[in-house]
N, C-alpha and C positions, 0 to 999 in steps of 0.2 A: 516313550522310549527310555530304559533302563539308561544310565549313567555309565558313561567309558569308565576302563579300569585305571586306578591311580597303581603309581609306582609302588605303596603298600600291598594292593591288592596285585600286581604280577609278581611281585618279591613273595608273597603268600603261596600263591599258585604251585610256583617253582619248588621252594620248600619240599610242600606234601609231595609233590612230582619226585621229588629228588628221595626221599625218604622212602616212599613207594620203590623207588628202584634200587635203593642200598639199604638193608636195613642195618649196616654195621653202622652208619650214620647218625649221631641223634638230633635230638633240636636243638642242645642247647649251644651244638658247635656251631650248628651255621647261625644261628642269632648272635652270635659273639663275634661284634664288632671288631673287621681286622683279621678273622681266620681266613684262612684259602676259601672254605666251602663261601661262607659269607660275601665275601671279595667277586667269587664268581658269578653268585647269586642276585646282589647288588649288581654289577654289569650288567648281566643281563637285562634285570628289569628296567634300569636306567636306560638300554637301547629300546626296549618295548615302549618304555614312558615316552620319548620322545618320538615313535610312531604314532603313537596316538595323539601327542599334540597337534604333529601334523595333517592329521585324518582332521581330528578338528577344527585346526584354522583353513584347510581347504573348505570342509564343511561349510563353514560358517562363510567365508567368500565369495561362495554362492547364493547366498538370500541377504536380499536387502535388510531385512530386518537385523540380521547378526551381521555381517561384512561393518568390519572399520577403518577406520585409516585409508591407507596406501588402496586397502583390498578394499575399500567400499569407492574410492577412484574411479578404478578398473573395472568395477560392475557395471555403474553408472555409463560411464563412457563408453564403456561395449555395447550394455542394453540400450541407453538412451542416448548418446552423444552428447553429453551432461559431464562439462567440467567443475568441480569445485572452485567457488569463489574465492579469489584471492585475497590478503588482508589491501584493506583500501586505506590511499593518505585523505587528510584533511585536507578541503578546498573552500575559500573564502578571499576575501580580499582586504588591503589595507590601506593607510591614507598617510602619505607623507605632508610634513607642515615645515613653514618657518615660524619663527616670530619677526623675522626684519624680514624684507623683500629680498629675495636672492639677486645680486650684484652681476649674476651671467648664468647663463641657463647651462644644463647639467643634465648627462642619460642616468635615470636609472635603468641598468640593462637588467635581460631576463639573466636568471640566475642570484639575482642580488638576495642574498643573506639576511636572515633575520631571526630573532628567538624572543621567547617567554620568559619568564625568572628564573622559571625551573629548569629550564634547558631545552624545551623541544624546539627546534629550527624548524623552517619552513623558506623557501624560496617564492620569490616572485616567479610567473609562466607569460609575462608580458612585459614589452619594455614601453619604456615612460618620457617625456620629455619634461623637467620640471623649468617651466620657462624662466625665464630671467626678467624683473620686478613682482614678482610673482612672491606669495605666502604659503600657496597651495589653496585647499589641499588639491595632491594629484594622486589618484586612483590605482592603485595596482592589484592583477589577481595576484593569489598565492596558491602554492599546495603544499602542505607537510612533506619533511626530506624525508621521515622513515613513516609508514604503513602500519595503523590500527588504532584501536579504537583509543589508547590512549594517547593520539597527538590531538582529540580533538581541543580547540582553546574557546574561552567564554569572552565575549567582550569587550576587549580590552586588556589583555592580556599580553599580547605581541608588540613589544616595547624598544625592543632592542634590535640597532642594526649591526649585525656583525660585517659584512662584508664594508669595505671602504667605497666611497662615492667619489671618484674624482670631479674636482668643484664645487661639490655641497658645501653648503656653509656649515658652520660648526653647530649650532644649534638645531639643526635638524633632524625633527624629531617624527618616528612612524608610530601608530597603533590601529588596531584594528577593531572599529567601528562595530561592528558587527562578530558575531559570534560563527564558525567555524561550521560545515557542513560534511557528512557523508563520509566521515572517519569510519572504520570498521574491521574487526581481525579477522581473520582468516576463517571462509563457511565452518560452520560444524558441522561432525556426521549427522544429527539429527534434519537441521535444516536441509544439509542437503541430499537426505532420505525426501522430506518432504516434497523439494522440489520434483525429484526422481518421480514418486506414487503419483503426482499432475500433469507425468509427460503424455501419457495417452490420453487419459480425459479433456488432455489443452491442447492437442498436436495438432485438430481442427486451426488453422489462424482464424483469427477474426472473431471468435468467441470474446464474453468476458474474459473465461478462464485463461483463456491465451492471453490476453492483455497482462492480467494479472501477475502471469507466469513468467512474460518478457520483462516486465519490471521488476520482477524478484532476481532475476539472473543479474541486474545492472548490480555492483560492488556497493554495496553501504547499504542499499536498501533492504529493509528489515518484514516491511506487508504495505500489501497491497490490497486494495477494494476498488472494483470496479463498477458503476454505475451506469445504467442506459438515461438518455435524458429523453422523454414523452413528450408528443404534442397533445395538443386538446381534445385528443379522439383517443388517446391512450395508446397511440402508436409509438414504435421507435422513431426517434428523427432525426437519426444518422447522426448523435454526438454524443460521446463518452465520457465522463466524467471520472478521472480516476484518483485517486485521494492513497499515498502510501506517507509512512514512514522510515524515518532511520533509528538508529539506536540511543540517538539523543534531542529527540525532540519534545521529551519530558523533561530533563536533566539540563539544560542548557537554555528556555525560553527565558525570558526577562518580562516577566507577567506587568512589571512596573512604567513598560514602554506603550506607546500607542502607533504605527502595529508594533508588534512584538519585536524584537531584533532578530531572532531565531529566525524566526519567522519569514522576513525579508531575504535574509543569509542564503535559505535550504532553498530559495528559486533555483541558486545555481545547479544543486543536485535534481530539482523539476525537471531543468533542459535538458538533462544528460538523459533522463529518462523518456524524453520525448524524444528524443533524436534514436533512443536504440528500438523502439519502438516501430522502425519502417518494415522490418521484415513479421511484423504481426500483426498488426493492427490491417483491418480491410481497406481496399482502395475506397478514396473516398470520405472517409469517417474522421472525422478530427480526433483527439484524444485530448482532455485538458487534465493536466497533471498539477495536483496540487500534494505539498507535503503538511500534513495533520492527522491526528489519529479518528478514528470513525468511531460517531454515536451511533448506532443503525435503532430505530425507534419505530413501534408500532404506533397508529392509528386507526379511531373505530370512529365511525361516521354512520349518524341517524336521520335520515334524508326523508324529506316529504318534497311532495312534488306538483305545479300545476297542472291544472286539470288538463289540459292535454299535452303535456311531455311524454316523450318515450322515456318511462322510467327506467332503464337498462342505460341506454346511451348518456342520458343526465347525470346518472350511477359514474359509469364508466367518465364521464368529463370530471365529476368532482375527484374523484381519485387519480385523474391523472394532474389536475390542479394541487393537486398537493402535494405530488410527488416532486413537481416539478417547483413548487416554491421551497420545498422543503430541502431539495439537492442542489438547489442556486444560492442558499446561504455558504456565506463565508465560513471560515476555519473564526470559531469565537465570535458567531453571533449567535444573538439568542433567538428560537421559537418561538414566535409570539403565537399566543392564542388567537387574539384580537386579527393579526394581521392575516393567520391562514383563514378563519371566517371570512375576510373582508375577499379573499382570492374565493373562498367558496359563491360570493354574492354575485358573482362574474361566472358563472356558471348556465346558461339557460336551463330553465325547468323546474330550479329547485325556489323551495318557498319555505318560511319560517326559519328562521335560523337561531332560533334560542335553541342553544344544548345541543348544536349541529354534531359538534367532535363532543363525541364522552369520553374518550381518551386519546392525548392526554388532555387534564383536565385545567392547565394552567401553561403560563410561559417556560421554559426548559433553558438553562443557563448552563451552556458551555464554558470551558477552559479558555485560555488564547489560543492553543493550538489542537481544539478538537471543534470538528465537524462531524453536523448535527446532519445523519443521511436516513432515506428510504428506499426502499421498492416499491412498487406495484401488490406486489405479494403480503407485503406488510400493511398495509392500506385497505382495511375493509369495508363495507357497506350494507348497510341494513334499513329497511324503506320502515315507518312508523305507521305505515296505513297498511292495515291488514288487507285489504280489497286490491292492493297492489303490490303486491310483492315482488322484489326481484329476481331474475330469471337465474337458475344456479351453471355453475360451469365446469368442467371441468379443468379447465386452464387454471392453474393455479391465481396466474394476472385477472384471469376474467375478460381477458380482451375480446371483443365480439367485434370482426371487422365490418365498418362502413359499408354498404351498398355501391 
């Protein structure tokens, strides 16, 4: 499609147009900045220009691709019922202390005031009773007073109480133990393009993609992967494993802790995402929400077999065997070799297991906050005895149901 005209090209237009029809007129009058002819000429094109900007930003309004702002909103929410994520506060919790035993007990109420060095505040969302002979500590949630990604705080950071405590004793002191979860600014068009292009493909509920898609819409969270968990036959077993991040689950771990502090933190953004979770997820189906970022990792498997195994079903058990120890590791354990062979030897049928996995070909050492996941689909099989071969599928899983 040729390019709309700029405000040069109808100021051009006009010109010859005008010149065409006067010819006592020359050029260099109406080119001169400030003459009548000029004056009129320039108007006009200036009204033309701004028709066509608006031809354009209608244009553009209309296709997800181009629509932004306000206008990619209004797309969304027409075509899909698809709101724009709003910016999300910081939520975490803190620990108030004494050094002497408090002399009378004392509410911390919700709303109690608190800040960082730097100045971001955040309030308590629970109230608290700090007993009386007591040092602490006593527990209190938080959320950041203002929204986005930069309230989230590290560790120890939230130091300061502003608001006053009627009865606390003078030396009482808060911080927060734990590092800050599910901060996040306001969607961007990209993201929530993205969301938009997975409304149809996820609109089925109860899918992966659906899962995936309702925990994208929850505020902070940044991706999601969702998992089926196999039994020993390679079936589904009606439980889901879904593993998401937010925007700081690189930037904010404390790799120096055992578990992590982040780590511990981002349960509370877990729950939120389990709880939003009831209008998608299938009746029935647990979902377990974990925050980590996803290894997703192939394996190839060389399988021999005794003499009277059904080489296909033994097949299909060892590959669901691995899947399933492979997507029950923690966020920061490691793959062992050693230990998926020893899951392969719990397998009926199979025999010899030197060189069982050629890839991979060693232990695999995650992050603290990355989990090490598969599929079915990733998980191949290949029989070493030529006189038995495995049966091919076209299922990508390979699943062959049970009798």
């Amino acid at each position: 499609m040729p390019d709309l005209p700029t405000f040069e090209d109808l100021f051009e237009i006009e010109k010859r147009e005008a010149l065409l029809r006067n010819p006592r007129l020359s050029r260099a009058a109406l080119d001169r900045k400030g003459s009548e002819g000029n004056i009129l000429l320039a108007g006009a094109a200036a009204g033309g220009d701004e028709v066509v900007n608006q031809v354009v930003q209608v244009g553009a309004a209309a296709f997800l691709d181009s629509a932004v702002g306000a206008d990619l909103d209004r797309l969304v929410f027409d075509r899909y019922g698809l709101t724009r994520k709003s910016a999300a506060p910081a939520i975490g919790s803190v620990q108030f202390t004494t050094t002497t035993p408090a002399g009378a007990a004392f509410n911390i109420p919700v709303g109690t005031t608190l800040a960082t060095s730097d100045g971001k505040q955040y309030e308590t969302t629970d109230a608290q009773v700090f007993p009386a002979l007591s040092v602490g500590p006593i527990t209190c949630a938080i959320r950041s007073v203002q929204a986005g990604a930069a309230q989230q705080a590290i560790a120890g950071s939230i130091t300061n109480l502003v608001s006053a405590l009627t009865g606390a004793p003078s030396d009482l002191k808060v911080t927060n133990v734990l590092a800050t979860a599910g901060a996040d600014d306001d969607e961007t068009d990209n993201a929530l393009r993205d969301r938009a292009r997975n409304f149809f493909p996820s609109v089925r509920r109860g899918t992966l993609r659906a899962i995936e898609q309702g925990a994208l819409a929850v505020a902070g969270v940044r991706t999601a992967k969702a998992f089926e968990v196999l039994d020993a036959l390679g079936r589904p077993a009606r439980f889901v494993q879904l593993v998401i991040t937010d925007a700081f689950t690189d930037s904010l771990v404390q790799l120096d802790t055992n578990p992590p502090l982040y780590q511990t933190q981002s349960q509370t953004l877990s729950q939120a995402v389990f709880d939003a979770l009831d209008d998608v997820r299938a009746g029935g189906i647990f979902v377990q929400v974990t925050v980590a970022q996803v290894i997703l990792i192939t394996v190839q498997l060389a399988l021999t077999f005794d003499a009277d195994a059904d080489v296909n079903d033994a097949a299909i058990q060892a590959r669901a065997a691995i899947v399933n120890y492979t997507n029950n590791l923690s966020a920061g354990s490691v793959w062992s070799y050693a230990a998926a062979v020893a899951v392969l030897r719990q397998v009926d049928g199979l025999s010899s297991f030197e060189s069982v996995i050629t890839s991979p070909i060693g232990d695999l050492n995650p992050k603290a906050l990355q989990a090490i996941r598969t599929t079915a689909a990733l998980v191949t099989a290949s029989s070493l005895q030529p006189n038995r071969p495995l049966a091919n599928s076209t299922n990508p899983d390979a699943f062959i149901p049970s009798p």
